[in-house]
N, C-alpha and C positions, 0 to 999 in steps of 0.2 A: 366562280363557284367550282370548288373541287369535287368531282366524282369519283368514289375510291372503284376502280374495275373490282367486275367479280369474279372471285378465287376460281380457278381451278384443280384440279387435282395434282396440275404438275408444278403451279404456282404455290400448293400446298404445303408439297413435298420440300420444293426448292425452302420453303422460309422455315420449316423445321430443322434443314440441314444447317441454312446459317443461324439457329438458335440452338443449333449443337444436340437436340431433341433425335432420339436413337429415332428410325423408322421402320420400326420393326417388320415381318412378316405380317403380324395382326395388326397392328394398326395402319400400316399401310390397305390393308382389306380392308378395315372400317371407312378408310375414307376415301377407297373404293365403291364401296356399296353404297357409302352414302353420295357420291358423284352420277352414280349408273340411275339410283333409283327417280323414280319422277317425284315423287314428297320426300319428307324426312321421315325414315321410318323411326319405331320407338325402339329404345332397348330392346326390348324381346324380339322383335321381328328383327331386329340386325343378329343378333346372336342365331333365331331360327335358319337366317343366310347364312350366316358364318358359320356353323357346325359341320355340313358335310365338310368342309377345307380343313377347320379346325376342331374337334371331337371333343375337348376338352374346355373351349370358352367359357367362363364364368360372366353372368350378367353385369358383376361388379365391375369386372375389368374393361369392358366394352361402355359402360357409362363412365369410367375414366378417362378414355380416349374419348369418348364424346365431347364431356366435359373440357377435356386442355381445348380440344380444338375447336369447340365454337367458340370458347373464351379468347383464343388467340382471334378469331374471325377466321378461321380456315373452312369452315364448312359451307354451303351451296346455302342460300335463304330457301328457307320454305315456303312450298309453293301455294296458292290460296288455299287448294284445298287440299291440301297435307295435315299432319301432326305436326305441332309445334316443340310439341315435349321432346326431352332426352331422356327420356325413362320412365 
């Protein structure tokens, strides 16, 4: 039985570089925040982090980096007692 390890942030990082996937300033924060935090926060409370850095974030944009990345399986499992949502 195979057990796939779980993501890190820097194992994140690395497999977006080899899928050629830019890592921007903001999404690299995204999957910052969402590595630091103890649950999975939702959309809006990652935007409410991400504002003083970024001033300008839009909720849409921050649920599209969500989205690539738990699609890819980049993101940390939610914790029991987390949100599961991504927005």
């Amino acid at each position: 039985m195979h057990i796939e390890p779980k993501p890190t942030l820097a194992s994140a990082a690395a497999r977006l570089d080899q899928l050629h996937i830019r890592l921007t300033p903001l999404r690299f924060a995204v999957l910052e925040t969402m590595y630091a935090l103890p649950s999975r926060p939702s959309v809006d409370a990652l935007v409410r982090h991400l504002r003083p850095r970024f001033p300008r974030v839009s909720a849409t944009t921050v649920r599209n980096a969500v989205h690539v990345f738990d699609k890819m399986g980049l993101l940390p499992a939610p914790s029991a007692g987390g949100s599961s949502q991504a927005g």
